[in-house]
N, C-alpha and C positions, 0 to 999 in steps of 0.2 A: 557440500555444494559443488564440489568439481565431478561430482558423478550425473548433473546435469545433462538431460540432452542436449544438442547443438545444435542448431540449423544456421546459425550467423556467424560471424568471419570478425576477427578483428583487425582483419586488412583495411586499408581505409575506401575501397572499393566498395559502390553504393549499387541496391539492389532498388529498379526500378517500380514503382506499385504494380505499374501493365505489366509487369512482367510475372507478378505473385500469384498464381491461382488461384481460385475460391475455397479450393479443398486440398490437400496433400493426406494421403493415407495414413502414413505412419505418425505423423501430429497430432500431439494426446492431446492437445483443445479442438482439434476437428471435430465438426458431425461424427458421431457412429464411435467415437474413441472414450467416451463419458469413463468407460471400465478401465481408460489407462491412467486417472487423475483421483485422487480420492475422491469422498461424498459430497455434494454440494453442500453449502452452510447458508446459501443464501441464491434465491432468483428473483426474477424478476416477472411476474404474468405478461404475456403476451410480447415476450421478448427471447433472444436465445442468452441473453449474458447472464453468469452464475459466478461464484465465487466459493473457492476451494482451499482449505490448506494448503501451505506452498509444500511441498516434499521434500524440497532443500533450505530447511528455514535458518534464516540468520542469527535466528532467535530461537532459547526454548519454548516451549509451553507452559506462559505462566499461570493457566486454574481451568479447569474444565467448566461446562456447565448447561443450561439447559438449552441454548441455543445458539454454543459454541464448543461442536463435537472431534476435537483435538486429540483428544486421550481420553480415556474411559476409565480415567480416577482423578482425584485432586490432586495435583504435587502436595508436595510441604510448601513450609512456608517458607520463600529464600529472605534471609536478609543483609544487610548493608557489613561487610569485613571492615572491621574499623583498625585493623593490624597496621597502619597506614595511615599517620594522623593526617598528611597535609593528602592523601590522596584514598580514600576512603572507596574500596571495589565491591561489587557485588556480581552475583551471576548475570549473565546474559540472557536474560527469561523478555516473556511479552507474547505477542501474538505475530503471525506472519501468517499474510494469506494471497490470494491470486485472483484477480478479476480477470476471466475469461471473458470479454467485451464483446464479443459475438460469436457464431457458432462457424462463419466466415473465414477463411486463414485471410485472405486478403481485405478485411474492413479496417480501413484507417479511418480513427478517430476525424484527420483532419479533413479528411472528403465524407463524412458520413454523415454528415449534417447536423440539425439540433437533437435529435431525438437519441441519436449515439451519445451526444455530451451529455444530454440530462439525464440516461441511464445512467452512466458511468459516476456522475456525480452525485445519484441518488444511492446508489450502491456503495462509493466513499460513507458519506451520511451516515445510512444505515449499520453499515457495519462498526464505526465510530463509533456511534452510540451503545452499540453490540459488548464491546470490547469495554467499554466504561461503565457498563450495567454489570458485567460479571465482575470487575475489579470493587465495587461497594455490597456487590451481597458476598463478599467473599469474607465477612466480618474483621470485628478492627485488629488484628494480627495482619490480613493477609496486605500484601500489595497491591495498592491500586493503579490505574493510569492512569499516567501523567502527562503523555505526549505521544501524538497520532502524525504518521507520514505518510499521506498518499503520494506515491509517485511512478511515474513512466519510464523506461530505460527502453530509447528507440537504437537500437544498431548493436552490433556486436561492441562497438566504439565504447556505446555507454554501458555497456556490461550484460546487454540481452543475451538470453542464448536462445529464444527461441522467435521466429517472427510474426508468429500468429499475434493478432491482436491482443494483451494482456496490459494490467496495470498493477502494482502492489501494494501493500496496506501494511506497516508496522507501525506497532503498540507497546509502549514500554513503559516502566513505571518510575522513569524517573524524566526530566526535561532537561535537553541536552545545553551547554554551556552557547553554544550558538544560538537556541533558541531564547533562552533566557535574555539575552544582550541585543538581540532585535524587539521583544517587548518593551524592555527597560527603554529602550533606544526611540521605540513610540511611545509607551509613555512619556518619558521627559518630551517629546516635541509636543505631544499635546494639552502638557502643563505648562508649556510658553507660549504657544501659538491658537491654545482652542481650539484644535484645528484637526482629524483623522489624517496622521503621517501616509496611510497605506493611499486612501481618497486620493491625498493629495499628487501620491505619484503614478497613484491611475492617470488622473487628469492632466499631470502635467505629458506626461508619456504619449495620451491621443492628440493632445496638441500638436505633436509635432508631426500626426497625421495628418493634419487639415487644413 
C-alpha cells in the first residue's frame, strides 16, 4: 500500500473545494483515465460512479466469482491457526474495493446533493450484498462474511492519498471485537428499555438542533 499514488499531504494544511478542479490529467479516477484502474465490478446507469478493485488492498482476496472479478481462480480455503489457544489468527483475506463517486476530481459528496448520496449508498448496498452472495455459494468449507465497512478517508489527515471523490468497501469473514460489543451493547438496551438504542441517539442528537 505505500506504492500508492499521492496527491494529499499529511500536513495539517487544508485544500480548499474552489480551489480543486473538475479534472486533473494524471488522476487515475478522472474522465479519460478508466485504463489506469482496474475493470469496473460495478455501475451505476446514467451516472459516472463505478466501483473497482482497490490495487493496494488491505486485504487478500478471499474467493473469486461470477460478479466479483478479483482473481481469475478460487483461493484455497484459509482457515482459523488455532496454535494460539487464547488468541486464535487467521489470514488477512476478504474483499477490498473503491467507489469512484464521480467521474469529477472536484465532486464532494457534501455539496453534491441527494442524488450523490443516494448513489453512493446504493452502491454500498449493492456491493454488500455482492460480497455476501459469493461467501454462501462458496460451499460449507469456504469462509463466509461476516462483516462489511463502508467508509470515507477525507484528507491526507485521515489516511487518503488521493483527492478525487472516492469511498471504500471491506469485507471480511470474521466480526471485529468492536463490532460485536456495540451490538451486544444495543441489544441489552433494548431488552431493558423496548426501545432502538441507535433511534434513540439519532433523536436525541437532532434535538439539540432545534
Amino acid at each position: 500500500r505505500s506504492h500508492r499514488p499521492q496527491q494529499t499531504s499529511f500536513k495539517t494544511h487544508k485544500t480548499m473545494l474552489k480551489d480543486i478542479p473538475s479534472h486533473v490529467a494524471n488522476c487515475p479516477f478522472c474522465k479519460g483515465n478508466e485504463d489506469s484502474t482496474p475493470p469496473s465490478l460495478f455501475t451505476l446507469p446514467n451516472t459516472s460512479l463505478r466501483v473497482i478493485p482497490n490495487k493496494f488492498p488491505a486485504v487478500d482476496p478471499l474467493l473469486s466469482g461470477k460478479n466479483l472479478h478479483h482473481h481469475p481462480h478460487q483461493h484455497q480455503h484459509h482457515h482459523y491457526h488455532h496454535d494460539e489457544v487464547l488468541n486464535p489468527v487467521m489470514p488477512a483475506v476478504g474483499f477490498h474495493e473503491v467507489v469512484v463517486e464521480s467521474e469529477n476530481h472536484n465532486a464532494h459528496v457534501a455539496v453534491g446533493g441527494n442524488a450523490h448520496s443516494y448513489n453512493l449508498l446504493k452502491a454500498f448496498r449493492e456491493r454488500g450484498r455482492a460480497h455476501r452472495e459469493v461467501g454462501e455459494d462458496g460451499g460449507e468449507e469456504a469462509l463466509k462474511i461476516e462483516h462489511t465497512i463502508f467508509f470515507k478517508n477525507h484528507g491526507g489527515i485521515a489516511g487518503a492519498s488521493l483527492i478525487h471523490p472516492h469511498s471504500q468497501i471491506i469485507s471480511v469473514p470474521v466480526v471485529p471485537i468492536f463490532a460485536k460489543l456495540l451490538h451486544e451493547n444495543a441489544l441489552s438496551y433494548f431488552q431493558r428499555m423496548r426501545e432502538n438504542l441507535y433511534k434513540r441517539v439519532v433523536e436525541e442528537e437532532l434535538d439539540v438542533f432545534r
